[in-house]
VOGU-3710 file (C-alpha; in Angstrom, 3 decimals, decimal comma):
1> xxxxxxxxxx> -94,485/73,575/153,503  -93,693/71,151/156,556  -95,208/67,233/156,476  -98,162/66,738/158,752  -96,862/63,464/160,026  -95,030/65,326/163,409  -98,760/67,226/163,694  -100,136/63,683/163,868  -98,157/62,549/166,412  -98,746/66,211/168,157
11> xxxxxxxxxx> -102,257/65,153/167,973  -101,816/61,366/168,946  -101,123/63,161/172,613  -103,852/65,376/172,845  -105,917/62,135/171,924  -104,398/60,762/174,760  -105,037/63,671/177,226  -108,700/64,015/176,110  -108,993/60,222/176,464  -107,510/60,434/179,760
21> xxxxxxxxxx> -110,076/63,274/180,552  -113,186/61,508/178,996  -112,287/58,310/181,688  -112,377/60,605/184,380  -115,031/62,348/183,843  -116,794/58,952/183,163  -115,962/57,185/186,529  -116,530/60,560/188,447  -119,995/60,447/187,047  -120,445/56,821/187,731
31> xxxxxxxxxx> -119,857/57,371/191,309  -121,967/60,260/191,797  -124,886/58,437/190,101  -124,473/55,013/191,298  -127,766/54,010/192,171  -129,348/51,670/195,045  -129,789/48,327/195,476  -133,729/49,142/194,880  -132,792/51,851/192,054  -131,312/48,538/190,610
41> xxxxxxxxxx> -133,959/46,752/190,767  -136,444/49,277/189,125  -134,639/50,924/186,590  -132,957/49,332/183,148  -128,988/49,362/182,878  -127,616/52,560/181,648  -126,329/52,609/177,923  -122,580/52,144/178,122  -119,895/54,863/177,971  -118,338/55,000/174,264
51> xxxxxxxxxx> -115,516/57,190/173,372  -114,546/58,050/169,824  -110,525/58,943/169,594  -109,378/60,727/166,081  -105,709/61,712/164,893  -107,230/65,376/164,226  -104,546/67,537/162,114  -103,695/70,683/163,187  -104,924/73,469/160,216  -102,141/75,365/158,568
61> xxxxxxxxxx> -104,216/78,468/158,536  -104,030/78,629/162,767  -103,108/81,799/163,810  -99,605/82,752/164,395  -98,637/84,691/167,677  -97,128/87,997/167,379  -93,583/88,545/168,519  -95,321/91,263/170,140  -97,812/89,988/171,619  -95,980/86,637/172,893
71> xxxxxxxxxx> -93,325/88,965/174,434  -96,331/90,532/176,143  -97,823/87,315/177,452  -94,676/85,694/178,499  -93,822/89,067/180,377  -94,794/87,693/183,785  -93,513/84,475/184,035  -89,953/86,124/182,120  -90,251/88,342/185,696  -89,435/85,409/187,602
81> xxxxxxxxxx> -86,355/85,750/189,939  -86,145/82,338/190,286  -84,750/81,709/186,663  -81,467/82,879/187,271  -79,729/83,377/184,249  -82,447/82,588/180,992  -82,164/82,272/177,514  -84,759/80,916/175,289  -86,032/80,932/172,033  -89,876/80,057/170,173
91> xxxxxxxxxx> -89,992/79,251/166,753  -93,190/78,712/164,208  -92,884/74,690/163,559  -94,891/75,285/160,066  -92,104/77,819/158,567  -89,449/77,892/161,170  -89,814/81,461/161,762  -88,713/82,914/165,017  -91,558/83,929/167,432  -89,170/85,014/170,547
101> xxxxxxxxxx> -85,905/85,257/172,102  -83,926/86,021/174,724  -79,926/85,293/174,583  -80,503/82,401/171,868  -77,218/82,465/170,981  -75,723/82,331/174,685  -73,379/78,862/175,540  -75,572/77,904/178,705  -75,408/74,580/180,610  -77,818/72,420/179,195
111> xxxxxxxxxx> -77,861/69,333/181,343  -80,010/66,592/179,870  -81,623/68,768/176,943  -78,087/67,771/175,718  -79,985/64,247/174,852  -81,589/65,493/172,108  -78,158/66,026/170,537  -77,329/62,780/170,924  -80,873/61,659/169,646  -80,795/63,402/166,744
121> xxxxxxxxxx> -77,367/62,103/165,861  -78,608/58,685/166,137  -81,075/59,183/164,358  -78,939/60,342/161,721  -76,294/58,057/161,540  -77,862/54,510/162,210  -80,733/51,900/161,552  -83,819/52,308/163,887  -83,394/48,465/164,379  -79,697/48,285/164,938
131> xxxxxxxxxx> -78,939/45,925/168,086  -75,615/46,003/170,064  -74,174/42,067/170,487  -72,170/40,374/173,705  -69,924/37,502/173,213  -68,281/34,741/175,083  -65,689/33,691/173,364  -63,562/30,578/173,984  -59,993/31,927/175,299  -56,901/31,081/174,461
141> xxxxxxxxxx> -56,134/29,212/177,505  -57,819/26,328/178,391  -61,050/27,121/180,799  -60,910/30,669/180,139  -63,818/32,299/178,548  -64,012/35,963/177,503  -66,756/37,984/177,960  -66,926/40,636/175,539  -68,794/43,833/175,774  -70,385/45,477/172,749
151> xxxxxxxxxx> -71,675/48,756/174,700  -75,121/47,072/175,799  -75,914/48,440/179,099  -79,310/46,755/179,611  -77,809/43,041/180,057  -79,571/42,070/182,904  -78,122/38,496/185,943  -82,145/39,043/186,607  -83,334/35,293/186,234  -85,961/34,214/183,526
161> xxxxxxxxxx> -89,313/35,245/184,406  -88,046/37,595/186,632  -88,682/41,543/185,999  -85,366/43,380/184,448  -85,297/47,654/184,710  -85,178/47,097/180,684  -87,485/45,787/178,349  -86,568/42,550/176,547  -83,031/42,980/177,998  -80,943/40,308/177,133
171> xxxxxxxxxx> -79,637/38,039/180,075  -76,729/36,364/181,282  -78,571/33,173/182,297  -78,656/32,654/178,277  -75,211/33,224/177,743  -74,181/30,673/180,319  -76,698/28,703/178,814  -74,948/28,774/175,253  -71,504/28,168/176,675  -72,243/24,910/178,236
181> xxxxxxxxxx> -74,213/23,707/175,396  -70,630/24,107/173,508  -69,085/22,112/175,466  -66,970/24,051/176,825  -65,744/23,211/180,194  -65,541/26,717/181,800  -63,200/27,667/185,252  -62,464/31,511/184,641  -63,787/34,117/183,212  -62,100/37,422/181,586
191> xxxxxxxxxx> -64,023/40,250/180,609  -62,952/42,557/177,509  -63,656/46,059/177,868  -61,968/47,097/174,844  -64,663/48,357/172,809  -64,448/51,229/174,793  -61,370/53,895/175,476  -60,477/56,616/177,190  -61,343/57,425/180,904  -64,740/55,593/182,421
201> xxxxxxxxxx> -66,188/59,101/183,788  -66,260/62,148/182,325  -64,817/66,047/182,706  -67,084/67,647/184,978  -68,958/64,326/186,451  -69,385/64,132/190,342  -68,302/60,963/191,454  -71,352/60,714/194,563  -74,052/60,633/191,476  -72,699/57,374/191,357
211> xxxxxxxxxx> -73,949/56,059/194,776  -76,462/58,949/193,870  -78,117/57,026/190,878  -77,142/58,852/188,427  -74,368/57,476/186,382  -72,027/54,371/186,849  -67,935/54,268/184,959  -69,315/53,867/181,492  -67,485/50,449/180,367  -68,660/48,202/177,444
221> xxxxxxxxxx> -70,657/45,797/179,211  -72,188/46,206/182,470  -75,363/44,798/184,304  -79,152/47,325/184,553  -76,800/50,337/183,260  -74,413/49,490/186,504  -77,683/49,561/189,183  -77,049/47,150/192,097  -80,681/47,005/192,395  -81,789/46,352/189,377
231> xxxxxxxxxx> -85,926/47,210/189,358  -85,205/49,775/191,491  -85,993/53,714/190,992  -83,610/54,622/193,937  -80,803/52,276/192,912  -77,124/53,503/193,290  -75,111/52,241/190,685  -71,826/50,283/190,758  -68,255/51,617/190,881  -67,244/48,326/188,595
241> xxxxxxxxxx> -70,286/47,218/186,522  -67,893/45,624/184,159  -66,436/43,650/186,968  -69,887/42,628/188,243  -71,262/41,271/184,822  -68,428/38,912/184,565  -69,350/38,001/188,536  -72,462/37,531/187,656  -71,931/35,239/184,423  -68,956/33,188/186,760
251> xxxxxxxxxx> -72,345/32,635/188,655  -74,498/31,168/186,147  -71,460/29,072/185,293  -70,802/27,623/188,882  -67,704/29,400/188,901  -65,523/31,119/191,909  -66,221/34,750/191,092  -63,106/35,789/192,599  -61,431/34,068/189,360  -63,160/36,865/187,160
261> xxxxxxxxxx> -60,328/39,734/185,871  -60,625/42,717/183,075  -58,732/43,101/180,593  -58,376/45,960/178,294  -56,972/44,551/175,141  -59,178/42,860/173,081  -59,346/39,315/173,358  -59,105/36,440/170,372  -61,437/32,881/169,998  -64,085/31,240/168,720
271> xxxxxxxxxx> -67,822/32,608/169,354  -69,650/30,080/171,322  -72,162/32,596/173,152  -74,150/35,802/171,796  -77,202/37,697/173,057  -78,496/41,115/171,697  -79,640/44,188/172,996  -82,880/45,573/172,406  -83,085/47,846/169,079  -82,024/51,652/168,697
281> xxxxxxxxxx> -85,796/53,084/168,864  -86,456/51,122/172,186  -83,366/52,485/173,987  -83,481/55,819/172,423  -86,784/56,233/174,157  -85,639/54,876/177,152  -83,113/57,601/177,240  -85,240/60,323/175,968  -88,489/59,852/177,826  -86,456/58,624/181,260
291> xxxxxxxxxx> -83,175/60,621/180,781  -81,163/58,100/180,448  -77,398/58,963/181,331  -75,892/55,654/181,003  -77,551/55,077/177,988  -77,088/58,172/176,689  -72,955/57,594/176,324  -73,746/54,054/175,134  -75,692/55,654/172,206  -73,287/58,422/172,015
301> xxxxxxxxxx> -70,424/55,535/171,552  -72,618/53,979/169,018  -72,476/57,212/166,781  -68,785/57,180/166,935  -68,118/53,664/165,895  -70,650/54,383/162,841  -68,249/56,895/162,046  -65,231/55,722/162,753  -64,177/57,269/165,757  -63,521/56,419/169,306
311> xxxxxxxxxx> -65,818/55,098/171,859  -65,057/57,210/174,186  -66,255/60,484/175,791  -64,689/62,909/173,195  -64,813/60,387/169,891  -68,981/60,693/170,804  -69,219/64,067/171,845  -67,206/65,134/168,511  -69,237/62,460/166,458  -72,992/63,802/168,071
321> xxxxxxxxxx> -71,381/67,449/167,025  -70,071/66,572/163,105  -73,440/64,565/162,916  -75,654/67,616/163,336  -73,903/70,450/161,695  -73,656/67,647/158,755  -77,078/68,042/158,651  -77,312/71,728/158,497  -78,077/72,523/162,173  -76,130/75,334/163,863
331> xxxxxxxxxx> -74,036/74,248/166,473  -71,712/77,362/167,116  -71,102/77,598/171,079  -71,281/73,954/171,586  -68,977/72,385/173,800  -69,869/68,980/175,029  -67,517/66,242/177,492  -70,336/63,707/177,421  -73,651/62,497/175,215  -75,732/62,704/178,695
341> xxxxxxxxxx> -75,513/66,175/179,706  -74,273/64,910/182,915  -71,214/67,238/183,042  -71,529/70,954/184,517  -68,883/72,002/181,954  -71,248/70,917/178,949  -72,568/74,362/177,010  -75,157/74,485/174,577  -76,965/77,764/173,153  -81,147/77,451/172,971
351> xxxxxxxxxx> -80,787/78,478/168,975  -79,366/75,156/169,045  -81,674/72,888/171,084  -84,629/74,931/169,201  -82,955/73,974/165,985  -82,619/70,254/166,166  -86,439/70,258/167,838  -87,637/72,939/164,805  -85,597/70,174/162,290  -87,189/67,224/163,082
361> xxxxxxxxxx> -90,637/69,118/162,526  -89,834/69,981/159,278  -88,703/68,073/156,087  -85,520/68,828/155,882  -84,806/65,722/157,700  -87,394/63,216/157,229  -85,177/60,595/159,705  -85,432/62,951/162,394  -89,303/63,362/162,928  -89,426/60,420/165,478
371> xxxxxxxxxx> -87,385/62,746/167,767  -90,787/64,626/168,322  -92,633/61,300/169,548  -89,803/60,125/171,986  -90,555/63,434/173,997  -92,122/63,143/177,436  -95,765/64,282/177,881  -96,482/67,099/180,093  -98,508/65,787/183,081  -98,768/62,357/180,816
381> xxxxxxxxxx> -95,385/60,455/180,485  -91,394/60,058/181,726  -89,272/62,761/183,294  -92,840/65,456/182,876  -95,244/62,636/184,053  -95,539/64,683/187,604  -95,251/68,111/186,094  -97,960/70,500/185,062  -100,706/69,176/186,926  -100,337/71,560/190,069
391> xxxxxxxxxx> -101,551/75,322/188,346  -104,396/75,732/186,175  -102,223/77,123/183,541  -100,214/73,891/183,676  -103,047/71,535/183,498  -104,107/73,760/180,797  -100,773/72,732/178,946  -100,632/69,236/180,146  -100,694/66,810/177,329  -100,512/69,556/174,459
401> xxxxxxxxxx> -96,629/70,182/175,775  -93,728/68,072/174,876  -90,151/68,397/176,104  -86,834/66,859/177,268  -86,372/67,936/180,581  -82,739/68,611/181,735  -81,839/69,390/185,761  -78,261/70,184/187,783  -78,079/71,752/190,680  -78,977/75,409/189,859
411> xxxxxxxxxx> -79,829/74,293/186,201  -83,023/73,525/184,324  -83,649/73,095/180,468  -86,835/72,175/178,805  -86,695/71,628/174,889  -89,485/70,438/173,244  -92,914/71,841/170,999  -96,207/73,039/172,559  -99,647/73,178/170,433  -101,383/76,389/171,122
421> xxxxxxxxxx> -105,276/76,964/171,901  -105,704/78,507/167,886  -103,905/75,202/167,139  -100,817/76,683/166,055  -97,765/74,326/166,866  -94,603/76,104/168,140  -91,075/74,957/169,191  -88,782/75,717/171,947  -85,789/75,407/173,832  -85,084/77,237/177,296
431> xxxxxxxxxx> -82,167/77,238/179,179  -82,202/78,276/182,917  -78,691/78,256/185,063  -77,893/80,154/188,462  -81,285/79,249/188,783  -83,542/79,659/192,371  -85,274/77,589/194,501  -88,030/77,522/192,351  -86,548/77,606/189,250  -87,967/74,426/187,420
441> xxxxxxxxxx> -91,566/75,584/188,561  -90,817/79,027/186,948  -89,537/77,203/183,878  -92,580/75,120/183,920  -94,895/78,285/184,416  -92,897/80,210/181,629  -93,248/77,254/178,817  -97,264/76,704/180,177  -97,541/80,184/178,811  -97,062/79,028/175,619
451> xxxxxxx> -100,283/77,313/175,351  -102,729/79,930/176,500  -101,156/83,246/175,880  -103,864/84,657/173,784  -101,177/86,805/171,478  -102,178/85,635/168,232  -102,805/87,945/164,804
//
């Protein structure tokens, strides 16, 4: 039997969507009945609106849908030219049996579905609370401080009270602080990037998402995950955020900027500045429910050092990969040049996206279940906040489907589970490439499917 603590959480969202719902409905009927000043005046106050919100189980007796009969209902939106290429599988999340597939076992590019890899493996390998450290150390020339990056990418020049794109980032205003409360007479500063090895962009990475948004050179300490504008949705990012955050602490210390260099060894001195990063579970939903790319490869780099390998694109891919097939999940077809899914030459198969989704629904893997609540809501929350609110059939699905979204150009992925209307809970992963116009609207259509297609025993 599986635990019922994912089904909570299943249920935590539909809470949420029928709470959402109830408000509506509430104010709606508040305007339509709002009375008149003389209405007021004669009649009493109307009893206030109360809702009652319950974590409702789902029942293990739900019916299951046929293969049959879900390759019946999922005919029309399968008929979709604007999929392109499609592979997909649906799996019972109470006994893991297959429902439906199509090419399951077909290396497809994933894009950001490749995430939940790189989840997972987190998950796996390190503490829910673990925090990632910079330093300033004192140099071993006189004036010279060092700062050191430990892979935190939400370090933030933003001053104090001021709004940073993370929450509880840490800021460089405090590590200037600490350094001149050491005494330490500062007139240059170094920056160590040697945490981190290998190239700063990966195999298959276009260099414009970089003054796209997308990604910035992933070095070991940068400033807003390299954005130049740091609250901003449309930011580009930086082609040197290591180079800007030890600007940006020069700054704070009333020093020329142009005296800050990088170096690529790793420096030696005494500690007189530290500030931490916020812990694993806040960043891992950052990346998760935003899509994170930048901190995907931090967290990807964060695997590897827990085992030992390099920090760099192919010690984290390799250490995401060993991490999962560790723990029993099927990874055959899987070739990854990144922990984002940034790179076009990334391949995944959906038996094993479905897998690591299907895994942490189970109890198999008790430290994966909180992969289930860092999913985006359909219609409710992150990357699927705007999605499945413009059919019926998606507002029919909105808030009972779950998913990591993943888009390139031609290329859409959703992974994710979906609760049923006999309450049945199912998992999937569907992989779209060579896709049309309207591919992530047929994708969307397609997974919708799943929660009214009437194809049960």
């Amino acid at each position: 039997m599986r635990p019922t603590r994912w089904r909570r959480s299943t249920h935590v969202v539909v809470g949420v969507a029928v709470l959402a719902l109830v408000a509506v409905l509430v104010a709606a009927a508040a305007l339509l009945t709002r009375p008149t000043s003389d209405q007021q005046a004669a009649e009493p106050a109307p009893a206030p609106a109360s809702a009652a919100p319950a974590v409702v189980p789902v029942s293990e007796s739900a019916h299951v849908p046929t293969p049959d009969g879900l390759a019946a209902a999922l005919a029309p939106a399968l008929a979709d030219p604007n999929l392109g290429r499609f592979t997909g599988r649906i799996t019972d999340a109470l006994t893991g049996r297959q429902l439906w597939e199509q090419g399951a076992d077909v290396p497809m590019q994933p894009a950001s579905a490749n995430k939940l890899l790189t989840a997972a493996a987190a998950l796996l390998t390190l503490n829910r609370d673990d925090r990632l450290t910079t330093r300033v150390l004192a140099g071993d020339r006189r004036g010279v401080v060092v700062l050191v990056g430990g892979g935190d990418q939400t370090l933030s020049a933003a001053p104090r009270g001021e709004d940073t794109w993370y929450r509880d980032a840490a800021r460089i205003v405090d590590l200037a602080d600490q350094v001149r409360r050491s005494g330490t007479a500062a007139t240059a500063v170094e920056v160590d990037v040697s945490a981190y090895s290998g190239p700063t962009m990966a195999t298959g990475w276009d260099p414009l998402d970089i003054d796209g948004g997308d990604i910035a050179p992933i070095e070991s300490v940068m400033l807003d995950a390299g954005r130049t504008q740091p609250v901003s949705v449309e930011s580009r990012r930086s082609k040197t955020p290591a180079l800007d955050a030890g600007r940006a602490l020069a700054v704070a210390l009333r020093i020329d900027p142009a005296k800050v260099t990088v170096r690529s060894t790793a420096a030696r001195g005494t500690e007189i500045a530290s500030v931490q990063s916020p812990p694993l579970m806040h960043r891992l939903r950052d990346m998760v429910n935003q899509s994170d790319n930048v901190m995907a490869e931090s967290i990807g780099r964060e695997v590897a050092a827990a085992l030992n390998r390099p920090q760099s694109f192919d010690g984290a891919a390799r250490a995401v990969i060993g991490t999962l097939e560790d723990a029993g999940i099927n990874t055959t077809g899987a070739r990854l040049f990144d922990s984002s899914g940034l790179s076009v030459d990334d391949r995944l198969t959906a038996s094993t996206l479905d897998e690591v989704i299907n895994v942490a629904a189970g109890d198999t893997e008790p430290t994966l279940r909180p992969l289930v609540d860092l999913l985006p809501i359909a219609g409710g929350s992150g990357t699927l906040s705007n999605r499945y609110l413009d059919t019926e059939e998606g507002r029919e699905a909105a808030g009972y489907l779950r998913a990591k979204t993943g888009s390139l150009t031609g290329t859409n992925s959703l992974a994710g589970i979906v609760t049923d209307e006999s309450g049945r809970v199912l998992t999937f992963a569907l992989l779209s490439n060579d896709a049309g116009p309207t591919g992530r609207t047929a994708l969307d259509a397609f997974a919708a499917a799943l929660r009214s297609c009437g194809c049960h025993t």
